[in-house]
C-alpha positions in Angstrom: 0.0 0.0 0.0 1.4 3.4 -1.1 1.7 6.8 1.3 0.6 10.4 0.5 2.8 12.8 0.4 0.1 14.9 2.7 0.0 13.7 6.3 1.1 10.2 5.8 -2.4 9.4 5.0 -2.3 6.2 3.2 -3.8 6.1 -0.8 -6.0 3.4 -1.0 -4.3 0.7 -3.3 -5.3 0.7 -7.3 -4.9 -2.1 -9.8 -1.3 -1.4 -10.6 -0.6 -2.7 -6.7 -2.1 -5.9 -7.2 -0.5 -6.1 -10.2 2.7 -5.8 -8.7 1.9 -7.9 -5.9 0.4 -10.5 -7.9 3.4 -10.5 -10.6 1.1 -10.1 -13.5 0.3 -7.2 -16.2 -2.4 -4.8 -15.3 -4.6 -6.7 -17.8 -4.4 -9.7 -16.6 -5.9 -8.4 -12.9 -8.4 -5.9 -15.4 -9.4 -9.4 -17.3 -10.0 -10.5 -13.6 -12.1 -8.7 -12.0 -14.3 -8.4 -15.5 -14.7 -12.3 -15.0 -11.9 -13.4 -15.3 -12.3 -14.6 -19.3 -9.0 -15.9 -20.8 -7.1 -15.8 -17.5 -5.1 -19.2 -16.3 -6.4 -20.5 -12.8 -2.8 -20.2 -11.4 -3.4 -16.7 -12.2 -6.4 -15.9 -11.4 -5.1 -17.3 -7.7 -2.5 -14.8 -7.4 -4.8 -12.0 -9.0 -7.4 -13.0 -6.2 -4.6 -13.2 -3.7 -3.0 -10.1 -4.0 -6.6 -8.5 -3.5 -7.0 -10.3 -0.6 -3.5 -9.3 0.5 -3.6 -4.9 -0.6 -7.2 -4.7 0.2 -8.4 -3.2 -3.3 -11.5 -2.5 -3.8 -13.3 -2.1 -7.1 -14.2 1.5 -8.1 -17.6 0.2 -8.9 -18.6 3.9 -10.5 -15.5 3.9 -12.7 -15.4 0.5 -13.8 -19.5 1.5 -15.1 -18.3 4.1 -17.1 -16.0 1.2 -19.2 -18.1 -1.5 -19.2 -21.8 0.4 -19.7 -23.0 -1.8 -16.6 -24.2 -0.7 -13.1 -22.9 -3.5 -10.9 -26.2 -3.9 -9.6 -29.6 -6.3 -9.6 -33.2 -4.7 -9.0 -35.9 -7.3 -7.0 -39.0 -6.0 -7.8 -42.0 -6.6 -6.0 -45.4 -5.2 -8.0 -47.5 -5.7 -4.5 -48.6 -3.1 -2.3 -45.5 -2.5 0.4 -47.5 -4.4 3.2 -47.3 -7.6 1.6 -43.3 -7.3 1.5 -43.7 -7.9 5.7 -47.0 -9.7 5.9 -46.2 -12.5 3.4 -43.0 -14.4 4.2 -42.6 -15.4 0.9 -40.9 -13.0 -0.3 -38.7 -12.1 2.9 -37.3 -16.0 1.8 -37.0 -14.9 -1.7 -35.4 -11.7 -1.4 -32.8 -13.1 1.2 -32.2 -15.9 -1.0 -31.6 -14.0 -4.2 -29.2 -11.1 -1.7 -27.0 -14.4 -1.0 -26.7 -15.7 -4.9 -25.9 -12.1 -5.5 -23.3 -11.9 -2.6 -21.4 -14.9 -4.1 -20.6 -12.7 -7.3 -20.1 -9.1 -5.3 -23.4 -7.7 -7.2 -25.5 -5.7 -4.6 -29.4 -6.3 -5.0 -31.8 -3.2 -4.8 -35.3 -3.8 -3.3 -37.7 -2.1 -5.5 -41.4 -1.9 -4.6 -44.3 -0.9 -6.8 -47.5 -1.8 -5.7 -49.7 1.5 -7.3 -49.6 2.5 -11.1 -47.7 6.0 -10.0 -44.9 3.3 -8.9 -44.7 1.2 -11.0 -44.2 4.4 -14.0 -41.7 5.2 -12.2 -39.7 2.2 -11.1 -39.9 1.7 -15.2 -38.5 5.0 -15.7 -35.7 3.9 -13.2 -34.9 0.2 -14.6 -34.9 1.4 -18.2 -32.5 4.4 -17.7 -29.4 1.7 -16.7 -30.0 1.9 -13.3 -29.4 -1.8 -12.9 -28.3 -4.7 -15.1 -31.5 -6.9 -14.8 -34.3 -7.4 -12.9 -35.9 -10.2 -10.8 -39.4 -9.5 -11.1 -41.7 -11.2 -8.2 -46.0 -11.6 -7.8 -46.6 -10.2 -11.9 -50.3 -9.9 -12.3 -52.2 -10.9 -16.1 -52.7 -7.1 -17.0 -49.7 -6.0 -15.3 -47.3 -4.0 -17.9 -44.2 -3.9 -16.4 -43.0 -7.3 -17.9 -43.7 -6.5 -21.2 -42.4 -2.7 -21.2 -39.2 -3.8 -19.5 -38.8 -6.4 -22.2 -39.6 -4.3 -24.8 -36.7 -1.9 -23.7 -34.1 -4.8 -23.5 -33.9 -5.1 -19.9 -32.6 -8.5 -18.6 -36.0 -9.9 -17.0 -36.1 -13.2 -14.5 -39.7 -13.7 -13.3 -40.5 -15.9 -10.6 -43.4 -18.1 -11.8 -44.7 -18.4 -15.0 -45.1 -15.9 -17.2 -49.0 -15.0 -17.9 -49.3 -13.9 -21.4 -45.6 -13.4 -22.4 -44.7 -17.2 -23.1 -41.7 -17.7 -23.8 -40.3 -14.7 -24.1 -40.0 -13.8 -20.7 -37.0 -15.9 -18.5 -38.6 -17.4 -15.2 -38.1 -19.9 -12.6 -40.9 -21.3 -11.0 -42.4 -24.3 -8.8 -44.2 -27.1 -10.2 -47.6 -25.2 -8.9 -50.4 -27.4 -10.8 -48.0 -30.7 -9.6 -47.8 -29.7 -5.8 -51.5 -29.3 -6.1 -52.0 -32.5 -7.0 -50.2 -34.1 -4.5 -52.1 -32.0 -1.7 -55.4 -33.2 -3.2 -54.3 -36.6 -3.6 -53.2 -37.1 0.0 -56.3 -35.8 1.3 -58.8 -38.2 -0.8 -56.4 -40.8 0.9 -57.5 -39.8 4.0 -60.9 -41.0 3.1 -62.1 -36.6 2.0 -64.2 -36.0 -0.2 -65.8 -32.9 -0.1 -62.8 -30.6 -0.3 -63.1 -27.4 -0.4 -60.7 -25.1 -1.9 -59.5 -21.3 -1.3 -57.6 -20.3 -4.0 -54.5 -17.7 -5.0 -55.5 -14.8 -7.2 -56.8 -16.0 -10.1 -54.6 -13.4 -12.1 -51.5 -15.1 -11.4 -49.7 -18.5 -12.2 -49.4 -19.7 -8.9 -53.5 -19.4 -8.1 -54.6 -20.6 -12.2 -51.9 -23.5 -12.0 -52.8 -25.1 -8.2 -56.6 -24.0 -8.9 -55.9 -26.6 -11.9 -54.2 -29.3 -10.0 -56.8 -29.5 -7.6 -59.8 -29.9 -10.0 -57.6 -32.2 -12.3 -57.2 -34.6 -9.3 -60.6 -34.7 -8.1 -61.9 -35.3 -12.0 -59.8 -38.5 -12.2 -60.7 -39.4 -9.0 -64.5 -39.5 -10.2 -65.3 -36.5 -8.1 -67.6 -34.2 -9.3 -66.3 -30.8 -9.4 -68.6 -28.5 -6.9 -68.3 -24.8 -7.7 -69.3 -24.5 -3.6 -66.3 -25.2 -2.8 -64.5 -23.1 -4.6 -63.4 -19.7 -3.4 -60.5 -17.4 -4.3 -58.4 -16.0 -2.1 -55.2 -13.0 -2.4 -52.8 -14.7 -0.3 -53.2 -13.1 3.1 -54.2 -14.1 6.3 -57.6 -12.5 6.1 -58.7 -14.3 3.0 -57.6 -17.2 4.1 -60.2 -16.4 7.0 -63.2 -15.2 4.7 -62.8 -18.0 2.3 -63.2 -20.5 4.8 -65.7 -18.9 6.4 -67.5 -18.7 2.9 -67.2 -22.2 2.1 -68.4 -22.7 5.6 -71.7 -21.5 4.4 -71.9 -22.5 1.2 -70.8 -26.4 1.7 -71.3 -26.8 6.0 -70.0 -30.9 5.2 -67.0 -29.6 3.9 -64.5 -32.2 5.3 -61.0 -31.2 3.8 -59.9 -27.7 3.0 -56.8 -27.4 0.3 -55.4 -23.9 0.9 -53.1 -21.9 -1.6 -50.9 -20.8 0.6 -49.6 -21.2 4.2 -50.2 -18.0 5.3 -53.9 -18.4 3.8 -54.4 -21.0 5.5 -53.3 -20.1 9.3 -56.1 -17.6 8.6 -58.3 -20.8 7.7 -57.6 -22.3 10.8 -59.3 -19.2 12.8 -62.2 -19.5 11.0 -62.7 -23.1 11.5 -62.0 -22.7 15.2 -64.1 -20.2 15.4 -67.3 -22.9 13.8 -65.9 -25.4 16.3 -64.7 -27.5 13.5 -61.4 -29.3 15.3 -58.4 -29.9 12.9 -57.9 -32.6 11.7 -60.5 -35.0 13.6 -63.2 -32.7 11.4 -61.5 -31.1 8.5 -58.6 -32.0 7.4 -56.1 -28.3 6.3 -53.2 -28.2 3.7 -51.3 -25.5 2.5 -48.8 -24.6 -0.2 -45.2 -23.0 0.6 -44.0 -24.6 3.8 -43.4 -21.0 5.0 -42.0 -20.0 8.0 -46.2 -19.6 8.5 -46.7 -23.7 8.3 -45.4 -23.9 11.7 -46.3 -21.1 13.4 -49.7 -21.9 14.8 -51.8 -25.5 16.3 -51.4 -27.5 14.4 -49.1 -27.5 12.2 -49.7 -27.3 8.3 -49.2 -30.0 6.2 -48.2 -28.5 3.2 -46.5 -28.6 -0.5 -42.7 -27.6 -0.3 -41.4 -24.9 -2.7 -37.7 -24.8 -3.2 -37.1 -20.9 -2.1 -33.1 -21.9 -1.9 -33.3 -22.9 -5.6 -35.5 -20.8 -7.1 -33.6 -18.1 -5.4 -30.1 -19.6 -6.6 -31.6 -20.7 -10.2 -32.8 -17.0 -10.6 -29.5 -15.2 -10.3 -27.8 -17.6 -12.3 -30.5 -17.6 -15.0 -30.8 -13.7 -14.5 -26.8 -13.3 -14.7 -26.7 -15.8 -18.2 -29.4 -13.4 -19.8 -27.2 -10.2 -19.2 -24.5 -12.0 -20.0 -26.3 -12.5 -24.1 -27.5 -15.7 -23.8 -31.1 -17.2 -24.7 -34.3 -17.2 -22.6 -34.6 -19.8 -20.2 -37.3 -21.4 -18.3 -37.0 -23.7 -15.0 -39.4 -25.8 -12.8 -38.6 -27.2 -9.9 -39.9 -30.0 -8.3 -42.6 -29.5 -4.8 -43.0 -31.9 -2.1 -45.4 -32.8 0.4 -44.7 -32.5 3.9 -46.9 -34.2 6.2 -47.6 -32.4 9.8 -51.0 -32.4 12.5 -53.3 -30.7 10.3 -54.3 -33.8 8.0 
């Protein structure tokens, strides 16, 4: 590390002092920390080394001048803000995707744009080269922001399917309308058969795809498909409560209840306490997610297992190839059912 000639205050050390220490040309360390394309492992070593060793730091702001790239990833989230802490989702998400990041030094910016005013702006924002690419979470059918950040080249990862954009939108995305049917199917092996059903929103994948599973399981079971026991939901605790209090009324031998979502369905639970329907003796409960809310309350939710660690990992990597010029990609990952007190 050099000195000043003011004070003794030491400079911070540049490339040419890890090129020194690292006994290789400044281009070799420049080809390094760009990715380290054409560069011999033995070399890379000492490049990484003598880092380690001066303490440099990348001049993130200079090194975007050069390369025309901010260093940075955008997690968008097109919900209102209170869902960012109600629905732990996306706290699993959002730490999983900081942590894939971390790995390749990119920082990840939280972006939240629940209204129309923000989402216009957070647009405005992406598309001026803000970030490199975008991890887009909850898109609604109807919902723009997809398509206009495609349409301006952006680098787009969604999480669950695309509605509408096929495949010309990148996501990664749990087998929904499979982890549907394996909730169904384990409750007509308990002997159900009037299962009721509170659904995600009906304008995104996750709520179409496990609305689908559910009927698809009870049609080849030779159950006929009640519309009673149907009710849709928006993947909070309260209409996790009002749909099961609806089917309540509608269907009062309801004897199963499949719930989208974890956090739904703690809110299930209340209501069927409430209508002194014990769990699972009278109705048996799953859920979807196998959230941090699956274990919260008595009992505890058997539910459908979603990957977060992989989606989370397969999204940066799948996010990181796109700006990087390759193709669209789309991934689904395997669900699992995980048996607990409620069925």
């Amino acid at each position: 590390m050099t000195m000043s000639n003011t004070g003794g205050r030491r400079k911070p050390p540049t490339i040419h002092d890890v090129a020194r220490v690292a006994g290789v040309s400044r281009g070799t360390v420049s080809r390094v920390l760009n990715g380290g394309h054409y560069v011999s492992p033995a070399a890379q070593e000492a490049v990484n080394s003598a880092i380690r060793k001066t303490g440099y730091v990348v001049n993130r702001h200079a090194r975007s001048l050069i390369t025309g790239r901010s260093d940075s990833i955008g997690f968008l989230l097109t919900e209102p803000q209170e869902k960012l802490f109600e629905d732990p989702n996306f706290n699993v998400l959002l730490r999983g995707c900081t942590q894939a990041l971390a790995a390749h030094d990119i920082p990840l910016l939280l972006m939240l744009a629940g209204t129309e005013d923000e989402r216009r702006r957070i647009t405005r924002y992406i598309t001026a080269g803000h970030v490199d690419g975008v991890l887009l979470v909850s898109s609604h059918s109807g919902d723009p922001v997809a398509e206009e950040l495609r349409e301006a080249g952006v680098p787009l990862v969604q999480c669950g399917k695309p509605m509408g954009l096929g495949s010309k939108v990148s996501y990664v995305a749990a087998d929904d309308r499979d982890g549907a049917r394996d909730m169904v199917r384990h409750l007509l092996s308990l002997g159900r058969r009037r299962i009721g059903v509170v659904t995600g929103p009906l304008d995104t994948p996750g709520g179409v795809e496990r609305l689908a599973g559910y009927k698809e399981v009870l049609t080849e079971a030779g159950v006929a498909i009640d519309e009673r026991l149907v009710v849709s939901g928006d993947y909070s605790r309260a209409s996790g409560t009002a749909g099961a209090e609806k089917l309540l009324s509608r269907a009062p031998d309801m004897d199963a209840l499949f719930v989208a979502s974890d956090l739904m369905a703690q809110g299930a639970l209340t209501a069927l306490r409430r209508a002194g329907r014990r769990v699972p003796e009278d109705v048996s409960v799953g859920g979807f997610d196998d959230s941090p809310a699956a274990t919260e309350g008595t009992p505890a939710l058997t539910t459908i297992r979603q990957p977060w660690d992989r989606i989370s990992n397969e999204m940066v990597r799948v996010l990181l190839a796109r700006i990087g010029g390759e193709d669209a990609a789309a991934v689904i990952l395997p669900t699992e059912l995980v048996r607990r007190e409620s069925t």
